[in-house]
C-alpha positions in Angstrom: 103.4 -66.7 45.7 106.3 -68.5 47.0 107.7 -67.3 49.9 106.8 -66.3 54.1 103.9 -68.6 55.3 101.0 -67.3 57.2 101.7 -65.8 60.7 104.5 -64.0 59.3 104.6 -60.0 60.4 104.1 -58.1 57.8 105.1 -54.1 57.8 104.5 -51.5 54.8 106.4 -48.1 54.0 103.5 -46.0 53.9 104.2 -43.0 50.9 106.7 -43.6 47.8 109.8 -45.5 47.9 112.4 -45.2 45.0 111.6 -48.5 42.9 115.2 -48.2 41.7 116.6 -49.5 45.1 117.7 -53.1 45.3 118.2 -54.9 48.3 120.8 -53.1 49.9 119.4 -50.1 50.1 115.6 -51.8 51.0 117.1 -52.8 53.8 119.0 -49.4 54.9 115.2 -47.9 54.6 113.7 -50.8 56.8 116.4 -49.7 59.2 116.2 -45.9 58.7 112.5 -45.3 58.1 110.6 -48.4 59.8 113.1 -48.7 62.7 112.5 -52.5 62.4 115.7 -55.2 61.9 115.8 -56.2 58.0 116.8 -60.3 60.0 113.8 -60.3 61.7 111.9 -62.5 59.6 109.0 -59.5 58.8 108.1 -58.8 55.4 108.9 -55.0 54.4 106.5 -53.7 51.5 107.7 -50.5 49.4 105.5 -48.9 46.7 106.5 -47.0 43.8 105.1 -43.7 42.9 103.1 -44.4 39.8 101.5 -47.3 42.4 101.5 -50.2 39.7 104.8 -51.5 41.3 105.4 -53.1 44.5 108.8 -55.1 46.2 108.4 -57.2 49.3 112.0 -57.6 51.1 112.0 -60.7 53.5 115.0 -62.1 55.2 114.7 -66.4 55.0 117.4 -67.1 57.6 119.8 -67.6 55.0 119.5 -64.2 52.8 117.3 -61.7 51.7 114.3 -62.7 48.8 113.2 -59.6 47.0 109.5 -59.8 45.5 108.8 -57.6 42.7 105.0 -56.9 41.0 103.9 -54.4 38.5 100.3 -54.6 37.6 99.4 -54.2 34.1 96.1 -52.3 34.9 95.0 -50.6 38.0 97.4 -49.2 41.5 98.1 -51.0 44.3 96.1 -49.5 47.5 98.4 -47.6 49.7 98.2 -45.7 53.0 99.6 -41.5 52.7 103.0 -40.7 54.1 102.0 -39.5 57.2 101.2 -43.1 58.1 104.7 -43.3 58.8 104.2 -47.7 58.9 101.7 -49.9 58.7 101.2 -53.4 60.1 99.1 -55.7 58.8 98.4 -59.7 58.2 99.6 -61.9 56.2 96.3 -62.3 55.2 96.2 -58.8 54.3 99.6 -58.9 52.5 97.8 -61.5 50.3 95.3 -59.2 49.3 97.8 -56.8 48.4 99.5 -59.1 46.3 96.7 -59.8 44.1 95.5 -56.1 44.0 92.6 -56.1 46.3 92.2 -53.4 48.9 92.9 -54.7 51.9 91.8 -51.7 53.6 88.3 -52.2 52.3 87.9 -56.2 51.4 84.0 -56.9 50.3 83.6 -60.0 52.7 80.1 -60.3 51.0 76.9 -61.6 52.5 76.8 -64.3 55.6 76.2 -67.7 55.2 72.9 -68.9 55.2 71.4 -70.7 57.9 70.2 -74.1 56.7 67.2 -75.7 58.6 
């Protein structure tokens, strides 16, 4: 994905945002609803309510970039409303991207010890 590098602070709207809202009014929810500055630099995360949609709003220090997914099978994993906002990683944002839960990631076994 093009876009933030790694480090970057990354905040979701937990519950369902209205996929019909551009940027304008992504960034009048990051205000209203995360109380965080849409020029900060964060990523912002909204979900739709079906869950196979997903927009990321980041600000690039010259305008905003609006990301936009919808999975062909399967939701993307999402906290309940009452979560209010999440942080989480970039890291995590990565996993999110690609569909994984990055509530739950399977890190699988250790490495083996050689010798």
């Amino acid at each position: 994905m093009i876009g933030p590098g790694t480090g970057v602070r990354v905040y979701l709207a937990c519950g369902v945002t209205d996929m019909r809202k551009g940027i304008a009014g992504l960034a009048a929810l990051t205000q209203d609803v995360l109380r965080q500055k849409p020029t900060s630099g964060a990523v912002f995360a909204f979900r739709g309510r079906r869950g196979d949609r997903i927009k990321l709003l980041f600000w690039d220090g010259q305008g905003f970039c609006l990301y936009y997914k919808v999975l062909e099978r399967g939701r993307f994993p999402w906290p309940s409303a009452k979560d209010g906002a999440v942080r989480m990683t970039s890291a995590q944002l990565a996993m999110l991207w690609e569909g994984i839960d990055w509530r739950r990631p399977d890190w699988g076994a250790p490495p083996a010890r050689v010798g």
